[in-house]
N, C-alpha and C positions, 0 to 999 in steps of 0.2 A: 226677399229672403224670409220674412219673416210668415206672410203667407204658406213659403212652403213650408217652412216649418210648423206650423199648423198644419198644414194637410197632413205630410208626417207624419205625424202625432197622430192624427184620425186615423191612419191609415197602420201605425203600430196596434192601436186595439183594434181595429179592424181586423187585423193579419193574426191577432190572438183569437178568432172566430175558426179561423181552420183548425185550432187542435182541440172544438169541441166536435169533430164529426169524428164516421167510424172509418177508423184506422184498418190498414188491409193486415195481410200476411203478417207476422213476427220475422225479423231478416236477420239472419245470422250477426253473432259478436262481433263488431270490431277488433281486428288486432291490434293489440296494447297491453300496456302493463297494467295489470287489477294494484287499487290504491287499499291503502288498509283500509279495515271496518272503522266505520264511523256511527255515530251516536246520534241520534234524531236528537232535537233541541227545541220543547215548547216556544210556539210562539207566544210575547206576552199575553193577556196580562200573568201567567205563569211563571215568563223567563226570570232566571235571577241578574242581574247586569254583573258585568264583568267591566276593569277599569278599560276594557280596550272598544267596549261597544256599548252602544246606550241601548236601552231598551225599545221598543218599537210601539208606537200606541197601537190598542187593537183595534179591528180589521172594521169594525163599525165605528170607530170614534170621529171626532168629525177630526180632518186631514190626516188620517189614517192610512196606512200601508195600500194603494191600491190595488185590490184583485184584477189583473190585468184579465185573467182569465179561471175556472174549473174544468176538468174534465174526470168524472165519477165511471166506474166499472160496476160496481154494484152499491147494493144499501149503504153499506157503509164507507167503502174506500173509493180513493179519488186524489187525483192532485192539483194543484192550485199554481200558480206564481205570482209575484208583487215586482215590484221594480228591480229589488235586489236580492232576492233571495224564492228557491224553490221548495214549494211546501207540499204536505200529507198529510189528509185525515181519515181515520180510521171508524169516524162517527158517525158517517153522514154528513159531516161538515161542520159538526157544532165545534169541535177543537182541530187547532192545525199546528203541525210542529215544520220547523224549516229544517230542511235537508242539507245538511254541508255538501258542498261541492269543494273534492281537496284537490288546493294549487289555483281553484278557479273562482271569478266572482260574478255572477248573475248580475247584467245591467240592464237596461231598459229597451234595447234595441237585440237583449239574446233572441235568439230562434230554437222553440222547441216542438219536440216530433214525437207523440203518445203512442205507441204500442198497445200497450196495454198494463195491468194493473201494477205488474211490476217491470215494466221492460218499458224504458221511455229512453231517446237521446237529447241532448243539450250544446247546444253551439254556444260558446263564450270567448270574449275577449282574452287573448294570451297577457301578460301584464308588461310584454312591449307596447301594445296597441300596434303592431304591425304585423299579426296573425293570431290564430285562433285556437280553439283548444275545443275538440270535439268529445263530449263524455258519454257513455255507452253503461246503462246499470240495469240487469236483468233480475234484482234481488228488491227490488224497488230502494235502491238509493244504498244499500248496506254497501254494497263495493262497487266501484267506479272501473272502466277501462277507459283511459285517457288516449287519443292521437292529438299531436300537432299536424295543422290546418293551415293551409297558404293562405287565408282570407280570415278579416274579421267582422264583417257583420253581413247581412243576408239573412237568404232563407233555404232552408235544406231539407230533400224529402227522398221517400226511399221508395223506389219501383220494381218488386220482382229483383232484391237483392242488387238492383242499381242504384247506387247514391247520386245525388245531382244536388251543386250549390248552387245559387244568384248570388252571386258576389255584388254589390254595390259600390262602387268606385268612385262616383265622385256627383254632386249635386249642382245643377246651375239654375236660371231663373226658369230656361226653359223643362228641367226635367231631370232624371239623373241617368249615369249611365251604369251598367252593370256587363257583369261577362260571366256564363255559364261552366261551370266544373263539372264533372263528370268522373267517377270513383268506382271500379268494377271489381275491387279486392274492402270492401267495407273500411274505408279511410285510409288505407296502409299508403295508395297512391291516390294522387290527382292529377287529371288533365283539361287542360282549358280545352272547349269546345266551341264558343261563342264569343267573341268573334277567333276565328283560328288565324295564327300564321305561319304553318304549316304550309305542304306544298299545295295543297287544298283548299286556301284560302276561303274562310267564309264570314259574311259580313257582320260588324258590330248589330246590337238589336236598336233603333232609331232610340236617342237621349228624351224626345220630348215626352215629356208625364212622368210621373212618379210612378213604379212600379211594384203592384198589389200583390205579387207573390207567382207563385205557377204552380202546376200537378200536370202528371201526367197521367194517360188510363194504360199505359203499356211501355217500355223502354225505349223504343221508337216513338210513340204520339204524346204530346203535351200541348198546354196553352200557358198563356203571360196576361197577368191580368195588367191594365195602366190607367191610372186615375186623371180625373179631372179633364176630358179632352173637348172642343169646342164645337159642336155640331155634329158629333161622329162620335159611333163607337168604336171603339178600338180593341181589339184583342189577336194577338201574334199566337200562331198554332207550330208546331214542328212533328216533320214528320220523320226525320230522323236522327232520334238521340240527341235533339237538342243543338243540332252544329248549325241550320237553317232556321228562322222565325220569318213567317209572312206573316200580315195582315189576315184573317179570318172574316166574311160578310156577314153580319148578324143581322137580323128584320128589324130596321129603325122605326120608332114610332113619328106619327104625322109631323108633330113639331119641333122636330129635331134641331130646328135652324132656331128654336129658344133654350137650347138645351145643351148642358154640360154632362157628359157620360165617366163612369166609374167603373170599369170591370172590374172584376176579382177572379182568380184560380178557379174554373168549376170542381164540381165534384163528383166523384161517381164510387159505382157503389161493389162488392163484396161481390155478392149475389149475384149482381146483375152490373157487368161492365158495361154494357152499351146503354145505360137509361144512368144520366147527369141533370147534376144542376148549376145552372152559370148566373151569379146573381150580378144586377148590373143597376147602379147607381145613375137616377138621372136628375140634375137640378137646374131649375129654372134661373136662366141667365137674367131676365128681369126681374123675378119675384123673389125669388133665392129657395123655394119652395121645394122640396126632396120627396123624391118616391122611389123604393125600389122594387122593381121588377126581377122574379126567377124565370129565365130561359129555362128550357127542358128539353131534352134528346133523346131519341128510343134510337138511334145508328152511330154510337159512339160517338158524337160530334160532327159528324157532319154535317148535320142540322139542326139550327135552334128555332123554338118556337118559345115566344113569350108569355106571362100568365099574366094576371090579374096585380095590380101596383098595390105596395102596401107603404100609406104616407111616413114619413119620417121611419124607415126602414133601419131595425138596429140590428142588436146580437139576432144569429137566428141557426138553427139544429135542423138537419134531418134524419130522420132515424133509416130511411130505403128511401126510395126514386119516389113517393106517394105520401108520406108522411111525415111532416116537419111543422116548428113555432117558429115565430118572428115576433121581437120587438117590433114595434109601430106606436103611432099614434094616437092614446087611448088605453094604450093594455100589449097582452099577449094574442096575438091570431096564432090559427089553427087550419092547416090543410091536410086534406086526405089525398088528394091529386096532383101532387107535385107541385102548389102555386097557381093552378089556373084560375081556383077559387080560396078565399079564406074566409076564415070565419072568427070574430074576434072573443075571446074568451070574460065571462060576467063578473072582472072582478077591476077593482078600481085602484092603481097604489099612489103614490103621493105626486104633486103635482112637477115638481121636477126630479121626480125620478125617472131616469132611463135604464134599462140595461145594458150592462154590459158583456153578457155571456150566459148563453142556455147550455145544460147538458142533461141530456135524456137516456135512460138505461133501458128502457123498453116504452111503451105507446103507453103505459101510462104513470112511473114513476121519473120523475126528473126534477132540477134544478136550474136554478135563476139568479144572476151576480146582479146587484144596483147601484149606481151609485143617485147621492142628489145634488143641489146644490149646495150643499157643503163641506163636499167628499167624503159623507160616512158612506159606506157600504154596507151594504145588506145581502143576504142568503137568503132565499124564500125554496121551500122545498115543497111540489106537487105531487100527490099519489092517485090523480084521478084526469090524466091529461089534460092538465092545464085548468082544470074549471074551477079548483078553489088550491089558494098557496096559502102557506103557513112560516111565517119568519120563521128562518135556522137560528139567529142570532140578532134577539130584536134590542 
């Protein structure tokens, strides 16, 4: 157990990687009641404490609030999250004030879905912990539409004005299980889809692995990413609305039989719906050795072809089907071609620093979250794709 709770863990900051790509369409408001206006609230070292909360150390201190995630819209604006609270900076990232959420509290397992600069939703725990509380703010954060939620943790994403949950229900040694929701009035209703028991009966998605999140490229086609699997990759496709998951064939590499695989959600793009990227985790069963590999599809999925491996594979952004950074090992790399090649960027940061989240506003202004070993975090801000950073807050 303790294992998977580790993976877990990896695989929560992992799942805070999809809300630094590019978000589609804006989908209409949830119906609910708008909460009153609320007051952005520096985060320390600014805050003043109050008897009911202590002050938070800042965001670089060592064991400091960890930046689970950024995702930036232009120069200056951008939002952030930490364990328990959802932030906004206005700078570029050098000050963040946290956002109240009224009624609701940000835990470490929320799920959240970027729009854009002022239009994001927020999945949170109800304070039975037997459902959930879904927040809708198109004003970036000034006023809230709140629904109650039949689920409380998961992941939730929106397709062409279709909502779709993964509910996660329960954890064993072998894996966990989850069941898919399905919302075609933006929260008002939900209906299980996965497994149904209905007269239509359709099957549970198999419990073994932990499951890495899902997307879909259209209301009908989706995938299911599932971590840690033993000699196989694994990833479940549906092709309709989510009620079916098979198994998907991806091209395994030659030594698969020393090898532990990690999908995740691919992605696709705006522009161009038929050309995604599926990035897929593979570790050496004797060495314990990590390289991740991005699949690429020009036929909407129906085929994957793999790119070039980038060793210890971390946060990583694409900006279109051709263009994206990846943490790795060593630095920042850089592709022009979707992954089939990288190229690693001339610049050195400290020796157990990793990232943990890129976000890029065009091909050559972006941002880079780190942490190291001693839990300070860092903000490094680039304005020449990648080739020289500059601490946001050293």
């Amino acid at each position: 157990m303790k294992k998977l709770a580790a993976i877990a863990l990896i695989l929560l900051l992992l799942g805070g990687l999809a809300a630094c790509q590019a978000a589609g369409p804006a989908p209409a408001p949830i119906i609910a009641t708008i909460a009153p206006t609320v007051t952005h609230t520096p985060l320390p070292p600014t805050i003043t404490p109050t008897p009911t909360a202590e002050p938070l150390p800042p965001l670089n201190s060592p064991n400091g609030p960890p930046l689970r995630l950024i995702r930036m819209f232009n120069a200056k604006d951008g939002w952030g999250l930490i364990s328990n609270s959802l932030l906004v900076t206005h700078d570029g990232g050098l000050t963040w004030f946290s956002v109240p959420i009224p009624e609701g509290q940000v835990d470490p397992l929320s799920d959240i879905l970027f729009i854009d600069v002022n239009n994001l939703y927020i999945h949170v725990p109800a304070p039975d912990q037997h459902s959930g509380l879904l927040y809708h703010t198109i004003n970036g954060g000034g006023t809230w539409e709140m629904k109650s939620v039949p689920f409380v943790h998961g992941h939730f994403v929106i397709q062409d004005n279709v909502a779709y949950f993964m509910e996660t229900t329960s954890k064993s040694p072998e894996g966990e299980a989850v069941v898919i929701h399905l919302s075609v009035d933006y929260g008002a209703t939900w209906k299980k889809v996965s497994p149904s028991d209905g007269p239509e009966k359709t099957p549970a998605i198999p419990e073994a692995g932990l499951k890495t999140g899902f997307s879909f490229i259209n209301v009908d086609l989706g995938w299911l990413g599932v971590a840690e699997q033993p000699q196989k990759i694994v990833v479940y496709r549906t092709e309709n609305t989510g009620n079916n998951w098979v198994p998907q064939p991806i091209p395994e590499p030659q030594n698969i039989s020393d090898l532990k695989a990690s999908t995740y959600p691919p992605m696709f793009f705006v522009d161009n719906n038929q050309a995604g990227i599926l990035p897929v985790d593979f570790t050496s069963i004797t060495s314990g050795d990590q390289k991740r590999v991005f699949y690429t599809t020009t036929d909407g999925g129906q085929t994957w072809l793999p790119g070039e491996a980038v060793a210890d594979g971390g946060a990583y952004t694409f900006l279109n089907p051709k263009t994206g950074w990846a943490w790795g090992k060593g630095g920042v790399y850089y592709t022009e071609d979707g992954g089939q090649t990288w190229l690693l960027r001339p610049i050195a940061f400290g020796r157990s620093e990793h990232a943990t989240c890129l976000s890029f506003i065009d091909a050559t202004t972006g941002w880079m979250v780190t942490a190291d070993a001693k839990n300070r975090v860092r903000i490094y801000h680039t304005n020449d794709s990648g080739n020289t950073w500059m601490a946001v807050n050293p």
